[in-house]
MARKOLGU-242204 format. One record per atom (N, C-alpha, C): atom name; x, y, z. Coordinates in Angstrom, 3 decimals. Layout:
% residues N
TIDO  atomo        px        py        pz
TIDO     CA         X         Y         Z
...
This chain:
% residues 70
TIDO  atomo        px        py        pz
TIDO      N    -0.917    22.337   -22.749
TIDO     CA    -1.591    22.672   -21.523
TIDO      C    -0.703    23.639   -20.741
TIDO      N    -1.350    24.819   -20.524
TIDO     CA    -0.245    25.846   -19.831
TIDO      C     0.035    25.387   -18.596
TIDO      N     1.494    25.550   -18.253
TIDO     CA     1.723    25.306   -16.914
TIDO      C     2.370    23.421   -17.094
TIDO      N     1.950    22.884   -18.054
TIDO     CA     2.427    21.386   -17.905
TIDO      C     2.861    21.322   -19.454
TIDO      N     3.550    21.885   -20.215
TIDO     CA     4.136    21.804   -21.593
TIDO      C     5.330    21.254   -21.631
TIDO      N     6.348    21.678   -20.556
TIDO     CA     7.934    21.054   -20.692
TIDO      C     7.929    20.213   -19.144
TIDO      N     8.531    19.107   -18.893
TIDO     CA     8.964    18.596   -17.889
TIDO      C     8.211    17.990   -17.207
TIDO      N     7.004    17.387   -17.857
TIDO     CA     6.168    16.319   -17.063
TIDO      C     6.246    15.378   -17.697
TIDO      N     5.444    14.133   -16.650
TIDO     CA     5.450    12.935   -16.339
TIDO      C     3.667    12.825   -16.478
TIDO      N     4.089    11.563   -17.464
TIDO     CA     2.171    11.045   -17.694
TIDO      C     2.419     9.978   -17.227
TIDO      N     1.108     9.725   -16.359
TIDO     CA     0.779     8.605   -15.418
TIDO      C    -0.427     7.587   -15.824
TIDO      N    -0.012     6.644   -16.184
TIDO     CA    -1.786     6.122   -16.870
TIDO      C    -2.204     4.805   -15.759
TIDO      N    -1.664     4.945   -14.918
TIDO     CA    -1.412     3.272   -14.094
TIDO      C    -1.389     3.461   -12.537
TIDO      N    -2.255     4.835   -11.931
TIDO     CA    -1.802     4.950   -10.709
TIDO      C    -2.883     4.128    -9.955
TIDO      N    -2.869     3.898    -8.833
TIDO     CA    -3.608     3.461    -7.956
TIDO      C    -4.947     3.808    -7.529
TIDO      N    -5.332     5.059    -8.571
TIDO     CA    -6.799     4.443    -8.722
TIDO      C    -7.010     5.153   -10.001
TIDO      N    -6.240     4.746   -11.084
TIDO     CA    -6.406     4.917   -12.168
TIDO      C    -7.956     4.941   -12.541
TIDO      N    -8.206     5.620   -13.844
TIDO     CA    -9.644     5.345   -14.419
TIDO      C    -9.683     5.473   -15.742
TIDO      N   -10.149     4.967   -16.263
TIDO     CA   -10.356     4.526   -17.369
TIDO      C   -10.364     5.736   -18.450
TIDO      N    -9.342     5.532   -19.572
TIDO     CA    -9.258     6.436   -20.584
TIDO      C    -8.717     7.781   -19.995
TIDO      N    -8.223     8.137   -19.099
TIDO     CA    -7.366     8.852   -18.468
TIDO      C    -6.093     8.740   -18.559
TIDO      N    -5.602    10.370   -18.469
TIDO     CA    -4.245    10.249   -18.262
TIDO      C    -3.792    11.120   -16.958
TIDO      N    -3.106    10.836   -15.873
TIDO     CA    -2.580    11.888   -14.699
TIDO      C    -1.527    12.447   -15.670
TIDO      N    -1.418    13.657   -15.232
TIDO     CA     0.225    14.532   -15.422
TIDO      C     0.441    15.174   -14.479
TIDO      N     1.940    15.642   -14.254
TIDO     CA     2.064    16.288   -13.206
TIDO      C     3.977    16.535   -13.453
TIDO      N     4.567    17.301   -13.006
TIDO     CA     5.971    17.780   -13.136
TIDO      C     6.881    16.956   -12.668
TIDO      N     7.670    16.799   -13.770
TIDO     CA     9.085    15.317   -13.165
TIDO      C     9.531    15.859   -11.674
TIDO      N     9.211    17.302   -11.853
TIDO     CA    10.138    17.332   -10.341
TIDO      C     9.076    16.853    -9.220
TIDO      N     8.166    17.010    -8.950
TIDO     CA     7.274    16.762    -8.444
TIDO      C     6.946    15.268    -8.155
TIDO      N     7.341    14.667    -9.213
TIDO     CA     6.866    12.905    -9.419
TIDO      C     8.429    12.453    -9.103
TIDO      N     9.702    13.125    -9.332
TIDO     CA    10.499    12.504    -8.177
TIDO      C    10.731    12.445    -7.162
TIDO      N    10.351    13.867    -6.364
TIDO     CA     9.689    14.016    -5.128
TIDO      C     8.793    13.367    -4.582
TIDO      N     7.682    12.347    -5.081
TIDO     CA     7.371    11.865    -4.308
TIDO      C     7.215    10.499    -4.663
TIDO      N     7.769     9.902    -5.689
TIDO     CA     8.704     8.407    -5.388
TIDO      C     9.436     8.329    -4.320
TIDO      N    10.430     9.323    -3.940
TIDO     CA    11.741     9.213    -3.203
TIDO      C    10.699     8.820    -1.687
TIDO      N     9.220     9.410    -1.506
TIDO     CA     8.532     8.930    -0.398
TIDO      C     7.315     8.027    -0.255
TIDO      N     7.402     7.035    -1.510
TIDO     CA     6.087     6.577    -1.606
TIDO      C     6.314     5.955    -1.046
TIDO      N     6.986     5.010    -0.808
TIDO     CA     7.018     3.848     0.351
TIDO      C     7.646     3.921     1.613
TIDO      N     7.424     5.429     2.510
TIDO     CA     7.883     5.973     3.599
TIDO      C     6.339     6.357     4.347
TIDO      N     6.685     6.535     6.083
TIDO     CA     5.898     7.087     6.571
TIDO      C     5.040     7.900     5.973
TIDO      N     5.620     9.261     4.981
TIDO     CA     4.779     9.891     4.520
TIDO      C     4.049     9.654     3.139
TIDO      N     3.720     8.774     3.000
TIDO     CA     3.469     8.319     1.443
TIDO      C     1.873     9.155     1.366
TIDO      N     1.268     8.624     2.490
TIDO     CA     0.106     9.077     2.272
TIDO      C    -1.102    10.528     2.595
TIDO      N     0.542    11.210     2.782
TIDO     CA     0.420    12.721     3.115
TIDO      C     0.950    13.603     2.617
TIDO      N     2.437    13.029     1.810
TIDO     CA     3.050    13.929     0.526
TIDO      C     1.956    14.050    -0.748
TIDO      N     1.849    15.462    -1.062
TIDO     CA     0.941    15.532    -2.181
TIDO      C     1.440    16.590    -3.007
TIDO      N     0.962    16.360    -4.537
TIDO     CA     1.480    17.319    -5.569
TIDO      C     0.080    17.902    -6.282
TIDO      N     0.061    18.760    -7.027
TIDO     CA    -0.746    18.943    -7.630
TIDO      C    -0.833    18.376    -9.207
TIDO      N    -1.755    18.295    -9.930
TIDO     CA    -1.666    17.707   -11.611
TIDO      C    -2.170    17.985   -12.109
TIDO      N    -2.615    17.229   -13.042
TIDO     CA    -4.125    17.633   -13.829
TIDO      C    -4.500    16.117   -14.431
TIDO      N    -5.625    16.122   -14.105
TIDO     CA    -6.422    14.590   -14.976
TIDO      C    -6.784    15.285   -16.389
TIDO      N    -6.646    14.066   -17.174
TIDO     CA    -7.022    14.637   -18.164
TIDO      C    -7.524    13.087   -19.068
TIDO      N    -8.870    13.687   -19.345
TIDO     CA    -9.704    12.637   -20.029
TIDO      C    -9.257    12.651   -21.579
TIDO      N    -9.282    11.337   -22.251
TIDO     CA    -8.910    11.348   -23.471
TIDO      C   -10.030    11.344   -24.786
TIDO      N   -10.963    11.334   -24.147
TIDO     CA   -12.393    10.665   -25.299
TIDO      C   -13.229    12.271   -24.703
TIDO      N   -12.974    12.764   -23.761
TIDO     CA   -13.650    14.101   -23.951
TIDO      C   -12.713    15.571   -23.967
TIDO      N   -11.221    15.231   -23.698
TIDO     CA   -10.562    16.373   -23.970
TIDO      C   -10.667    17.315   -22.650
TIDO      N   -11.074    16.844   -21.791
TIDO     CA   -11.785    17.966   -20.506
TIDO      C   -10.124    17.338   -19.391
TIDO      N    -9.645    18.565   -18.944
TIDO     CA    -8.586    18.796   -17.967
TIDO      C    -9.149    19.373   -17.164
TIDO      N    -9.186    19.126   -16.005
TIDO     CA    -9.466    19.164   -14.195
TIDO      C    -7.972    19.022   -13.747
TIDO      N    -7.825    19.933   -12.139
TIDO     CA    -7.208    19.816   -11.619
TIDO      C    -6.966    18.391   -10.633
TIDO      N    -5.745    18.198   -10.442
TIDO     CA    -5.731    16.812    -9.239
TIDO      C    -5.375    17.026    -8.757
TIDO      N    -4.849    16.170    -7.828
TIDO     CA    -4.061    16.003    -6.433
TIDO      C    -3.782    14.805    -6.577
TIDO      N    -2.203    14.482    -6.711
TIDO     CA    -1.758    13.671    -6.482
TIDO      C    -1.042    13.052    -5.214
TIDO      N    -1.009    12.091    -4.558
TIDO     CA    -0.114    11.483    -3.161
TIDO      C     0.623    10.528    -3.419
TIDO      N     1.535    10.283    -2.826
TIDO     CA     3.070     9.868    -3.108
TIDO      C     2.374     8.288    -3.173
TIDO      N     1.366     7.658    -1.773
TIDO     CA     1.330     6.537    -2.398
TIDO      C     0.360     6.074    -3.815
TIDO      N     0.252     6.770    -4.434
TIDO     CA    -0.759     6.555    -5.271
TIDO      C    -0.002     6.209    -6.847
TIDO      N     1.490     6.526    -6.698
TIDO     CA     2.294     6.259    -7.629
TIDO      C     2.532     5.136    -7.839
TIDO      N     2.692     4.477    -9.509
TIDO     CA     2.911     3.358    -9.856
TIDO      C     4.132     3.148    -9.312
């Protein structure tokens, strides 16, 4: 997937996970916003990702927020 080939983080367990999905999104990015998930800003730090379905192969963009991390 261009743009997410080296240095990401797959997420299968976030807080509103869905079924047969996988989140991705850049380690730097997903340590960035651990370091604030359980801070004032948890629910206003945001990254970008990509969902990505496993039974249809179809990648959409996301948005990820710090509290939404496992």
């Amino acid at each position: 997937m261009p743009g997410f080939d080296k240095g990401v983080q797959l997420i299968e367990n976030s807080s509103i996970h869905i079924k047969d999905t996988i989140q991705i999104i850049s380690k730097s990015d997903y340590e960035r916003l651990k370091n604030v998930s359980s801070g004032e800003k948890s629910h206003t730090e945001t990254a970008d990702g990509v969902l990505y379905d496993k039974k249809t192969g179809i990648a959409v963009k996301d948005i990820l927020y710090a509290d939404m991390l496992p």
